[in-house]
GUTI-433706 format. One record per residue (C-alpha): x, y, z. Coordinates in steps of 0.05 Angstrom, whole numbers, padded with zeros to 5 digits, always signed. Layout:
BEGIN
XYZ...
END
This chain:
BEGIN
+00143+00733+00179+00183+00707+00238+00264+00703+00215+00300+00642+00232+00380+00629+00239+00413+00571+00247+00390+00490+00240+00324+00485+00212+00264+00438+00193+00236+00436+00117+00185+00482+00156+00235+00530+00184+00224+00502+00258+00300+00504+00298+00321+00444+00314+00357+00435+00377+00394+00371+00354+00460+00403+00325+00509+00337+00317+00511+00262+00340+00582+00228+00351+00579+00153+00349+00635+00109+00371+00649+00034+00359+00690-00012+00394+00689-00089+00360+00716-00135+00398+00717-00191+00355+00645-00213+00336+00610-00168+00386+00602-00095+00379+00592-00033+00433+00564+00028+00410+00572+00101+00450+00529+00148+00414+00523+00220+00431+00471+00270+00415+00491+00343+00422+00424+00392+00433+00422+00466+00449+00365+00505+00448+00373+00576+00413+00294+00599+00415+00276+00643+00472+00232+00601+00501+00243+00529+00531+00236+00459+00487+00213+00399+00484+00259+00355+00436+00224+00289+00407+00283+00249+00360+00248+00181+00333+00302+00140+00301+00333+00068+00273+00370+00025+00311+00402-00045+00292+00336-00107+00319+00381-00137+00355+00416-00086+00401+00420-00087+00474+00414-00019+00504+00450-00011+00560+00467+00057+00587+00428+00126+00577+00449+00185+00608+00440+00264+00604+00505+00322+00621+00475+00395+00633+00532+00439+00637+00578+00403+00697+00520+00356+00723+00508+00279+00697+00453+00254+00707+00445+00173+00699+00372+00145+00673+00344+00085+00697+00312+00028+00672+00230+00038+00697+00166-00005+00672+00146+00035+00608+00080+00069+00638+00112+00092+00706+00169+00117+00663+00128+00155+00621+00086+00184+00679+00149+00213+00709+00176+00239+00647+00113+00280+00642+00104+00291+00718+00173+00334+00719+00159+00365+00660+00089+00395+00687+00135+00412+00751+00182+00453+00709+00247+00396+00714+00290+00369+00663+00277+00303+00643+00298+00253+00589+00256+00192+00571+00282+00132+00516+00234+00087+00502+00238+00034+00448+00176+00021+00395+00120-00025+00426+00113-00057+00349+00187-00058+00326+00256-00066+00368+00295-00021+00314+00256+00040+00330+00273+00089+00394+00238+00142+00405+00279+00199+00459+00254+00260+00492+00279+00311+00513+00246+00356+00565+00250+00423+00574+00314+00456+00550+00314+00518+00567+00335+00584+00528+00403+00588+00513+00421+00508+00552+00452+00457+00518+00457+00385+00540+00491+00323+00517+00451+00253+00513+00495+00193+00514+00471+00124+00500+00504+00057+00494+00491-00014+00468+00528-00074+00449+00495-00123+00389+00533-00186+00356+00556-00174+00283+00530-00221+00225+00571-00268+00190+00569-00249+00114+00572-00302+00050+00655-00276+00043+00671-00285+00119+00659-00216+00134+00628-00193+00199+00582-00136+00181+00563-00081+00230+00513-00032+00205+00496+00043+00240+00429+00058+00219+00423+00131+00188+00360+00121+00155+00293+00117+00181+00249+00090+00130+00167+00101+00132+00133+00041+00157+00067+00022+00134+00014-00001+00182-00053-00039+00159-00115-00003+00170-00138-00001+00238-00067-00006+00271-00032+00034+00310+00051+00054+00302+00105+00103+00311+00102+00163+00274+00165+00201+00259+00189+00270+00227+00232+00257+00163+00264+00302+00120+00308+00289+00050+00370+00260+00071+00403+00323+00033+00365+00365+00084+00377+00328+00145+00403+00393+00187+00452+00356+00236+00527+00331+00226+00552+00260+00237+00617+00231+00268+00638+00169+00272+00699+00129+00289+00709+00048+00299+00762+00015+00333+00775-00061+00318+00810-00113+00363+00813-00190+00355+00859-00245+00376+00870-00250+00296+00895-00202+00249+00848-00149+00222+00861-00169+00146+00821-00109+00124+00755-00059+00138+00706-00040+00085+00659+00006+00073+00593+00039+00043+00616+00111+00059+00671+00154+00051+00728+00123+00100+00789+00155+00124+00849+00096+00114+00857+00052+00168+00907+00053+00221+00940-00006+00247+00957+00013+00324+01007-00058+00333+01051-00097+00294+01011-00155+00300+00957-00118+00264+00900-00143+00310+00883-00076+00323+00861-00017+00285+00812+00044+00274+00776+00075+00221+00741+00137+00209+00676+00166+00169+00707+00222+00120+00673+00293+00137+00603+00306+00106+00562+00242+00112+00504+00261+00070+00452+00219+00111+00428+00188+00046+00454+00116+00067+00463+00065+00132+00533+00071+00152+00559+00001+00139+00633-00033+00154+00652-00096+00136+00706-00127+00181+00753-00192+00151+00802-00227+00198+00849-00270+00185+00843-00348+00185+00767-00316+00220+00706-00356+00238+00748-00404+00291+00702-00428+00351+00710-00385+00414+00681-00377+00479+00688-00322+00527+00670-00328+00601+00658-00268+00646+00651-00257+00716+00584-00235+00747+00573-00168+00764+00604-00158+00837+00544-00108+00876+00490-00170+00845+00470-00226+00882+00502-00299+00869+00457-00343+00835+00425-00280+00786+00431-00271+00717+00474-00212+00736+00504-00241+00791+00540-00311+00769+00592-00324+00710+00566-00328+00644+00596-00363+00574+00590-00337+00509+00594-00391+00454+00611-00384+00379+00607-00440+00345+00627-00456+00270+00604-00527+00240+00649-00548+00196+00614-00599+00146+00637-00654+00107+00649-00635+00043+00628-00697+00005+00554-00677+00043+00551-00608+00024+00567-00627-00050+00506-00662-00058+00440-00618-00055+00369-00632-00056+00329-00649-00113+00261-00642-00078+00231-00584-00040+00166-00535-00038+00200-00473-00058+00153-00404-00043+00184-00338-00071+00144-00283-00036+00157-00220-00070+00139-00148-00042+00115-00107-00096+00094-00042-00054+00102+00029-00073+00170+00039-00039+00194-00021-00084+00199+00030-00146+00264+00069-00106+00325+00057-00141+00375+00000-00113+00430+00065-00097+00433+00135-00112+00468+00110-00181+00449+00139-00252+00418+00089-00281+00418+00046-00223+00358-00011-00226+00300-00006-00181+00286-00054-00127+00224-00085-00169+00274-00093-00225+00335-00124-00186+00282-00172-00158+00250-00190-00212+00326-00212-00246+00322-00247-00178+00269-00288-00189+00299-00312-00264+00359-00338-00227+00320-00380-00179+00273-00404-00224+00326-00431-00276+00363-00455-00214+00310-00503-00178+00318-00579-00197+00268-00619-00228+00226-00654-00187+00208-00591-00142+00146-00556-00125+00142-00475-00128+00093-00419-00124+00103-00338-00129+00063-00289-00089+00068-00214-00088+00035-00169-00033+00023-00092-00021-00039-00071+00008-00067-00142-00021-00031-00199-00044-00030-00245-00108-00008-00308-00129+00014-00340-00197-00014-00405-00189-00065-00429-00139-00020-00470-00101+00044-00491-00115+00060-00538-00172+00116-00579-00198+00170-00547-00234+00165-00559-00311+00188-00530-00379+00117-00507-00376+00102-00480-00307+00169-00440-00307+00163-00414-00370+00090-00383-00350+00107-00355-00280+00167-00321-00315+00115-00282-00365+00083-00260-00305+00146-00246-00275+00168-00204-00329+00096-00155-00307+00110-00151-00246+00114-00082-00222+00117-00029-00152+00038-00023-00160+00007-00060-00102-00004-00001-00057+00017-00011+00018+00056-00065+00047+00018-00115+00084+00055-00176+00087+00012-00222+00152-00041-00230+00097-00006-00267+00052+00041-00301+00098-00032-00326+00130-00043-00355+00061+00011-00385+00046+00017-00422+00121-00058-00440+00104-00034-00488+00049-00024-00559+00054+00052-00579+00055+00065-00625+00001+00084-00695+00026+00168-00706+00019+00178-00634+00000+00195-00593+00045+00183-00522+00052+00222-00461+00037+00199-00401+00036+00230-00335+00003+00216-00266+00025+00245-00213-00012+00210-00141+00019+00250-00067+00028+00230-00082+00104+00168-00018+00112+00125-00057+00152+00096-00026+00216+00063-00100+00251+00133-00130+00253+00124-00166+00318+00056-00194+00292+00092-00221+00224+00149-00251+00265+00102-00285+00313+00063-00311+00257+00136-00345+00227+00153-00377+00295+00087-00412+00295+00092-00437+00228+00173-00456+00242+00157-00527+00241+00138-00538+00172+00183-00490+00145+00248-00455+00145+00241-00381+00115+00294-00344+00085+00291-00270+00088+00322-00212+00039+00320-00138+00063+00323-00086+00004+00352-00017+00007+00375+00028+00052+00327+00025+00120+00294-00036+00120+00282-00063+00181+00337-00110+00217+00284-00127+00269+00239-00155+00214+00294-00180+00163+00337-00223+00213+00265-00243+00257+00233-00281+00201+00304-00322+00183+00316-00329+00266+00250-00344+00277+00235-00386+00205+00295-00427+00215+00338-00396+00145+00376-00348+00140+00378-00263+00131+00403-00224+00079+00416-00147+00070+00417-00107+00007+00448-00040+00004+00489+00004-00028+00521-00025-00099+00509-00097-00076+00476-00138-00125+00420-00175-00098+00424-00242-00148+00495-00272-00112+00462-00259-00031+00405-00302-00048+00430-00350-00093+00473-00368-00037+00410-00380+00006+00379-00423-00044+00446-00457-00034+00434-00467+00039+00358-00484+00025+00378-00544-00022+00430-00570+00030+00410-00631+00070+00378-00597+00132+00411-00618+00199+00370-00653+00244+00373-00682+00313+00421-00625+00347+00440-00633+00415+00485-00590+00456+00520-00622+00519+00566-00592+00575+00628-00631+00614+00648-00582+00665+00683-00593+00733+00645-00613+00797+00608-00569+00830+00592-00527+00776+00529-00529+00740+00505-00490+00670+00438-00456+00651+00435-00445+00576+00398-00382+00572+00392-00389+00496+00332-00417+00456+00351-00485+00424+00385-00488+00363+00343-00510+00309+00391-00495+00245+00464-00499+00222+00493-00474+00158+00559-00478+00133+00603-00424+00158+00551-00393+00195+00556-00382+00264+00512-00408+00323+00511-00366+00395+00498-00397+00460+00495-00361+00523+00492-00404+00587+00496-00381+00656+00554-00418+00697+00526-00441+00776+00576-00459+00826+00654-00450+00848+00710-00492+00803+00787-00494+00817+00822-00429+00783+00858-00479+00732+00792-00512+00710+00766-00530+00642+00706-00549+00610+00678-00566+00547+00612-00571+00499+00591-00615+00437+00551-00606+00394+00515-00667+00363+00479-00668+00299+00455-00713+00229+00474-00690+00173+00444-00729+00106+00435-00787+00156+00508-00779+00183+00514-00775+00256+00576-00713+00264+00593-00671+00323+00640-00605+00336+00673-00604+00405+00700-00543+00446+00742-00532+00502+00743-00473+00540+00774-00446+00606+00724-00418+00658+00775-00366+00683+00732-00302+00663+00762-00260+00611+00794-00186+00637+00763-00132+00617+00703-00154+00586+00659-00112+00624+00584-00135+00629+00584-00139+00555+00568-00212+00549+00512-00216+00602+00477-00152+00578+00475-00199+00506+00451-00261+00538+00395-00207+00575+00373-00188+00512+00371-00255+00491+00321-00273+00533+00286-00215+00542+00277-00223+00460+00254-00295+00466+00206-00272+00530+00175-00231+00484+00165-00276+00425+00116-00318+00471+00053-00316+00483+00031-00311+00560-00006-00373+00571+00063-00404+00539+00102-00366+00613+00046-00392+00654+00080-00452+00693-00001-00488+00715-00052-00459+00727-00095-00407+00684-00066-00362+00635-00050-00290+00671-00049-00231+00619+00015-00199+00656+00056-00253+00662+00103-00240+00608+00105-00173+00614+00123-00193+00695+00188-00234+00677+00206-00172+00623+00212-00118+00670+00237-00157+00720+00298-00180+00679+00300-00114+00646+00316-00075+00705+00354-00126+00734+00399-00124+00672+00392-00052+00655+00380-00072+00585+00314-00042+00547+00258-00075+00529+00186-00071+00497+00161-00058+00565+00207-00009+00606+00243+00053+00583+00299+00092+00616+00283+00158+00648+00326+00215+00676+00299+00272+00714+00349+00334+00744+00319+00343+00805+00393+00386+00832+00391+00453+00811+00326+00460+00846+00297+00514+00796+00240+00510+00747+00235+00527+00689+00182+00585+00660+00135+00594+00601+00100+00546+00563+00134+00485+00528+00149+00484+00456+00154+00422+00416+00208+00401+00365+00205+00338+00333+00269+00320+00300+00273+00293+00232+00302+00227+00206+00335+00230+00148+00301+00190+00093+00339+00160+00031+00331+00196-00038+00256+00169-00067+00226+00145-00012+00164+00162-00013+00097+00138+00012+00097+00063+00001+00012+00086+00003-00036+00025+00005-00104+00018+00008-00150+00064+00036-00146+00063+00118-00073+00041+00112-00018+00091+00141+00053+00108+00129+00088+00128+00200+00118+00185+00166+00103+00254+00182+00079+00314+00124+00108+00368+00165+00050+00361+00230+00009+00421+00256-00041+00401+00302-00038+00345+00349-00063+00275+00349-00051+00209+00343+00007+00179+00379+00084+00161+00388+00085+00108+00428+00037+00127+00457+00052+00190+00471+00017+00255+00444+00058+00268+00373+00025+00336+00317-00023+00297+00269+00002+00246+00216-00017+00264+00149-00043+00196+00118-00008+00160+00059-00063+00116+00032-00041+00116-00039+00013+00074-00089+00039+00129-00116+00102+00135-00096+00145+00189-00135+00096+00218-00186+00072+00300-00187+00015+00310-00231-00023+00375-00245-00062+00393-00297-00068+00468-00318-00140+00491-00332-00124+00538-00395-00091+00483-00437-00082+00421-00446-00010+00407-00410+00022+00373-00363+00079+00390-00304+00112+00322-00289+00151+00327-00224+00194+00281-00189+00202+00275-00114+00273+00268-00077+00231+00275-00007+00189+00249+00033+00130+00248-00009+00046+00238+00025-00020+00226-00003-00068+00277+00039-00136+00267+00053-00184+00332+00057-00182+00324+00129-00107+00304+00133-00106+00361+00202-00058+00408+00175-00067+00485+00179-00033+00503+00122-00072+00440+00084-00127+00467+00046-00173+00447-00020-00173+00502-00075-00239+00512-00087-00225+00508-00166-00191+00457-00164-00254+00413-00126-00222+00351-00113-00152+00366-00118-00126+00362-00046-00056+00404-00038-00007+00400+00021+00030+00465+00006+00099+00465+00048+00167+00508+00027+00195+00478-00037+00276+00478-00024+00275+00477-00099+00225+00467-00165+00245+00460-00237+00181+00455-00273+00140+00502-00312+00091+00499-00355+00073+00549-00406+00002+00573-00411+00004+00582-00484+00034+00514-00512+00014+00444-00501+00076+00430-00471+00109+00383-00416+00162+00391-00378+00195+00335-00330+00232+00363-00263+00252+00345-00204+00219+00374-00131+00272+00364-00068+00217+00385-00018+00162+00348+00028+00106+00375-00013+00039+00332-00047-00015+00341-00097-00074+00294-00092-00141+00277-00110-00191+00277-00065-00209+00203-00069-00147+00174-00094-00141+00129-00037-00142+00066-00078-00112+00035-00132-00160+00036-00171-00190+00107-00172-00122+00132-00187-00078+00090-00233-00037+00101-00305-00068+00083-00363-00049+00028-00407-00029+00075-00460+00017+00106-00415+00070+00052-00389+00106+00067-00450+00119+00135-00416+00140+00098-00352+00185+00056-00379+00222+00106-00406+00226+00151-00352+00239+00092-00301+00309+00093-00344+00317+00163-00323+00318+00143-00254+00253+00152-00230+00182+00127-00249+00141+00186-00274+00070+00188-00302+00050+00239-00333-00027+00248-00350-00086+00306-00348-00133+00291-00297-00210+00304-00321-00244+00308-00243-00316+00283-00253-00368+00327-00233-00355+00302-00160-00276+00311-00166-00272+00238-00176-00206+00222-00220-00235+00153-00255-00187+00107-00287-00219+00116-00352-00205+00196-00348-00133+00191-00347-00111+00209-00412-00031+00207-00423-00013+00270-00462+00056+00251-00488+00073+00206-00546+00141+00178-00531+00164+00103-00558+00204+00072-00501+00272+00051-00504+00284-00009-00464+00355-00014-00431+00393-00074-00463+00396-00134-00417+00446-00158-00379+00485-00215-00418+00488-00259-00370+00409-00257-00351+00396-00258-00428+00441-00321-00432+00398-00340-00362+00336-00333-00394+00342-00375-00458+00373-00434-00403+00304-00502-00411+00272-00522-00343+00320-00590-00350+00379-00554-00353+00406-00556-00427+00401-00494-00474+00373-00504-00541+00414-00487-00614+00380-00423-00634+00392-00340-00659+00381-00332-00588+00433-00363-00566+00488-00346-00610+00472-00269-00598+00477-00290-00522+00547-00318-00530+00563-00259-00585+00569-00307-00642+00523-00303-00708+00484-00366-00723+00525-00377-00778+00580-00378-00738+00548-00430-00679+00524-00476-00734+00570-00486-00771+00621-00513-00715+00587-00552-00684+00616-00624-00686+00571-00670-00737+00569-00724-00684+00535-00680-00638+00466-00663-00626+00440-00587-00628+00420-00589-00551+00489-00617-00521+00526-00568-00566+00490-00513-00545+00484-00533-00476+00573-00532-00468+00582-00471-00509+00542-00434-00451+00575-00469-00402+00641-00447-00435+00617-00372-00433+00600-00375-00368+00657-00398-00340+00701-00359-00396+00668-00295-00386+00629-00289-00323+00669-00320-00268+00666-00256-00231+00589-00274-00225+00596-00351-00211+00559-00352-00152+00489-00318-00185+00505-00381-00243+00535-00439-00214+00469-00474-00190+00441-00467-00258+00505-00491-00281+00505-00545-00238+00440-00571-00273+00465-00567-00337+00525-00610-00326+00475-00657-00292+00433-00659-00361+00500-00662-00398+00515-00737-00350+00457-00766-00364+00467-00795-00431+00452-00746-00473+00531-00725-00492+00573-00780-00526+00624-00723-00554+00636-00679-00503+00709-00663-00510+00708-00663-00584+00648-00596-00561+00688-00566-00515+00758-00571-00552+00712-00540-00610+00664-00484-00565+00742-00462-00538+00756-00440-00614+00697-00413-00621+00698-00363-00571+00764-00350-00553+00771-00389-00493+00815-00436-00461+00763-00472-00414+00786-00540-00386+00739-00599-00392+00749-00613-00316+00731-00544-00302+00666-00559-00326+00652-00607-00278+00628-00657-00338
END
């Protein structure tokens, strides 16, 4: 065997990628990003490097360029196909060439080549882009550096990106990163997911400062910051002068103004919320949703988290409301046939289903049920709101997000992206293009207070009517280059880019307003600005407002750019590269390209791929789906097929099955079992999955095995005990049936979800049963026999969901055992203080309200809706007593909550 130094693959290929340094400058709300890859080639023959990986949806990639020893070489922005055709025409010629391309189905996955490194060279790739950063629920602007890749799913019969991923504890590259923060307020403080260095303060004002990742990023997480200023979130707007070598009267050519606007709302208004409204929960229950929140012990799985989520919102939704559940994976389901209206009954019977809910839907195929949903009849006077909660692996994003924008009229969707690696394209699309608002869930974060603030925003009064109008000098005129704005929320920002026409005096001013009806009062925000441009802004604002509308461009459908006339295929794609290579920024149609044509020498002997892997967060695995579906994640590769892009790319192994952590194999000289669980990349092969090294035991008939070097296995089993032993695999390695492809043909058995429960509180979900092949190497439901006899031991519940879950559809709590275990009381003890001239319900109704605000402020914003209903049940006249309750529910727990506080 061949011996191999220095970085390596899971399949002890060299990998020429040896580090990537990543810079970050925030200027205020907008970000620029410098990323540099360092390769080198140490084989003895010449490479071809292929590095798929994450970027934030929204970025606008600017700059792409390649250093060879003392030579740069500068790539240009070039229609996708012609760019392509180069890239391969200088390979076949024996140049260097570099090719970025972004993903024809997503806008947060790049894809760059590297072309023929030869022995011994090295060569730097640097790349650049600028993005806005989101406004969080605490003020905070949040800027994310994507570091994991996850494996997207694509329905049967699609096409998508397929990329190389390791274990993020195998990821054989090193990370640096540094930020450095500026604002015309003071930078209050910087937060952060990862291991930070302290920050530096480089003024006395403290508007400036940096901030470094501590050595030895472990690639098993985003990179995340969180940036507060001071008194933060005023309106702005930034103008900056045209780009001097473009022609006057061009996107790149004239002034352009960057708005950021902040509606403040009358707070009398935003007291008041809704008490109507269609409210659909759509709930991803795909393989991948089994992975554990964070890399925790004990930390809940994202089926778990979600399903607490769902508790919260359904004790939280007024009377009077409509509201349906659906869950998808490879299919989808629903709880009721269409939505109903929210009663003591309906709640209470979604929440049993709720409470069997579970990661077991295979793939996840989310246009189906959105098509479903969309299909039903709105409900006269209730408006539409529509919940997705999904760990973002979805392959068709643009598809999904057109589907949204054409439904955006009857509905505003609010979107909720799990985990580490779920797509920001798809996550912030459906909220941009649904109207609503996008959330991220990462790390530690708990999901309950993200979206109970968007429920918060969904029972607001919408605004309605908004207008946007411009007062600027004579002689100058203003193109708004942004779509129009369909949604405000309260401290959430609005962008507008507009393109400024014309000459004005040096001193000159002009203004905007904003006009909108709020709960049927007419408000407005106005903004003066000063059209001197800004100094050293670069091109930063105009390469946004490019990618603005290049983004909106392709959101359309063609016969929607046709201006008369009949519909011409190309005509989107047209305007796109045109305004992409004007710009320079990337888009779904062009790619930059780089070839060295100076040194004038080729370069010998056949080409040698590499593709370099992605790190991938601990557990996830193949999301798997129905039979057909794929997972664009790679088992290793061997031979080639398919496509990247549409590019050549080794084989795909298939992942066509929900299984998404579990090892099974059954020994054939005793009845035992070797559980395993997976921290990898983990793939359901087919017979034919086109690997080499892939091969069916003949004993073994239908057991399909994808053998590939284990870093590390801790499981045995003996051959002369019925014994089981539970260990975990860190490696890219698979055991399958033969037909296993669906759901049904390879499922746990009823007996055994004891077994998973239990092990899901060890971290992982593990099943653990001895497969009986049929005489065809069939695994039938019915064969699966568990082999261990193991009560479960369910966690103990949260005490604020248990005190959550006992809370009536109306809003009151009811005098019960329940409920004084809840508030930590006997029912002695809750009994026997209550005040005689109070009835059970009110009394039992304050004390909660006393816990909660006693015990669990730290959580108000998961309970204060809920709350909120209670005191309403509390006003109607249902309380005679209430400060003889709450002077007496104080005593009783040990608390010293004002009446007022209560709100009743």
């Amino acid at each position: 065997m061949e011996n191999c130094c220095g970085l390596l693959t899971s399949k002890q290929e060299p990998v020429p990628l040896k580090s990537v340094e990543v810079e970050l400058e925030v200027r205020d709300h907008v970000a620029t990003v410098v990323s540099t890859l360092n390769y080198e080639n140490k084989e003895d023959k010449p490479l071809e490097a292929v590095f798929v990986f994450p970027m934030p949806g929204d970025a606008a990639v600017c700059h792409f360029s390649a250093t060879i020893g003392q030579t740069q070489i500068v790539a240009e922005v070039k229609e996708k196909q012609k760019a392509r055709e180069e890239y391969d025409d200088a390979l076949s010629s024996g140049q260097q060439a570099f090719l970025l391309e972004e993903s024809d189905q997503s806008p947060d996955i790049f894809s760059l080549s590297v072309g023929s490194l030869p022995p011994g060279e090295s060569a730097s790739i640097r790349l650049e882009y600028v993005t806005e950063l989101a406004v969080q629920a605490d003020e905070g602007l949040r800027f994310v550096l994507p570091a994991v890749l996850n494996p997207r799913y694509h329905p049967q019969g699609s096409e998508g990106v397929q990329v190389t991923s390791v274990p993020a504890s195998l990821v054989p590259y090193s990370l640096s990163f540094s930020a450095r923060v500026s604002s015309p307020r003071p930078v209050s403080k910087v937060e952060s997911n990862c291991p930070m260095d302290p920050l530096k303060y480089l003024n006395t004002e403290q508007s400036q400062a940096t901030v470094k990742l501590a050595a030895g990023h472990k690639f098993d997480k985003d990179v995340e910051l969180l940036i507060y200023y001071k008194d933060a979130h005023q309106p702005t707007a930034v103008v900056e002068a045209g780009q001097t070598s473009a022609k006057p009267g061009t996107l790149m050519g004239d002034p352009l103004v960057m708005l950021s606007l902040y509606p403040e709302f009358p707070q009398a208004v935003m007291s008041s919320l809704a008490s109507c409204g269609e409210f659909v929960f759509l709930l991803d229950r795909s393989g991948s949703m089994g992975v554990p929140m964070n890399n925790n012990e004990g930390s809940q799985t994202r089926i778990g988290s979600a399903r607490d989520t769902l508790l919260l919102l359904l004790k939280s939704i007024p009377m009077g409301c409509y509201f349906n559940i659906y869950s998808f994976g490879s299919s989808y389901e629903h709880i009721f046939p269409k939505s109903v209206e929210y009663s003591e009954k309906t709640m209470e019977e979604a929440l049993k289903k709720v409470e069997g809910m579970e990661d077991d839907l295979g793939g996840t195929e989310i246009l189906e049920a959105l098509k479903h949903i969309y299909s039903q009849a709105c409900i006269p006077n209730q408006p539409r709101q529509l919940f997705v909660f999904t760990d973002g692996e979805v392959g068709n994003t643009k598809e999904v997000i057109n589907l949204v924008k054409k439904n955006s009229a009857s509905h505003r969707c609010f979107s909720f992206g799990i985990g580490e690696g779920a797509s920001s394209a798809l996550i912030n699309g459906l909220a941009k293009e649904g109207g609503g608002h996008a959330q991220f869930i990462t790390g530690i974060d708990r999901m309950q207070p993200k979206v109970m603030q968007s429920l918060r925003f969904a029972l607001q009064p919408a605004v309605v009517d908004i207008s946007v109008k411009w007062d600027l000098p004579k002689g100058v005129s203003v193109s708004v280059l942004s779509p129009p704005i369909t949604t405000l929320f309260q401290g959430q920002r609005s962008l507008i880019y507009a393109q400024l026409t014309g000459q004005s005096p040096k001193a000159a001013e002009g203004s905007v307003t904003v006009k909108y009806s709020l709960a049927g009062h007419p408000s407005q925000n106005k903004l003066h600005f000063n059209l001197k441009p800004a100094e050293d802004s670069g091109l930063t604002v105009h390469r946004l407002a490019a990618r603005t509308l290049i983004r909106s461009l392709e959101m359309v459908e063609d016969e929607e750019v046709v201006e008369g006339g009949e519909p011409d295929e190309g005509v989107k794609k047209k305007k796109v590269v045109e305004l992409s290579v004007q710009s320079g920024v990337s888009s779904a149609f062009t790619a930059f390209i780089a070839v060295n044509k100076g040194s004038g020498e080729t370069i010998q002997g056949p080409l040698v791929r590499r593709n370099v892997p992605t790190p991938m967060p601990m557990m996830a695995m193949c999301g798997g789906g129905a039979s057909g579906g794929r997972m664009m994640a790679m088992c290793g590769g061997g031979a080639s097929g398919g496509g990247m892009m549409g590019r050549p790319i080794p084989r795909m192994v298939s992942c066509s099955m929900p299984m998404r952590r579990t090892v099974m194999e059954a020994s054939p000289s005793a009845q035992m079992v070797n559980v395993g669980v997976m921290e990898a990349q983990s793939c359901k092969s087919m017979e034919s999955c086109g690997r080499r090294n892939c091969s069916m035991s003949k004993k073994s008939k239908g057991m399909v095995s994808c053998s590939m070097p284990m870093r590390r296995t801790v499981m045995e089993a003996s051959p002369s005990a019925q014994m089981v032993n539970v260990g975990v695999i860190e490696a890219q390695s698979c055991k399958s049936m033969e037909s296993c492809g669906r759901r049904k043909n390879c499922s746990m058995s009823k007996k055994s979800k004891g077994m998973k429960t239990l092990l899901t509180a060890m971290r992982r979900t593990v099943s653990s049963c001895v497969r009986r092949p049929t005489s065809k190497g069939v695994v039938q439901r019915e064969s699966l026999n568990c082999s261990l006899d193991i009560e479960p031991q369910q966690p103990p519940r949260d005490p604020l969901l248990q005190l959550v879950s006992l809370q009536k559809a109306s809003g009151c709590w009811e005098l019960d055992p329940a409920l004084a275990a809840a508030v930590g009381k006997t029912s002695e003890e809750v009994e026997n203080t209550k005040p005689a001239s109070e009835n059970k319900e009110v009394w039992a109704t304050i004390l909660a309200l006393i816990w909660l605000h006693g015990f669990k402020m730290d959580a108000q914003k998961e309970w204060e809706l809920l709350a909120m209903k209670a005191v309403s049940w509390l006003r109607a006249p249902n309380a005679p007593c209430v400060a003889e309750c709450v002077e007496a529910g104080n005593t009783l727990l040990g608390c010293k909550v004002q009446k007022d506080a209560l709100g009743i």
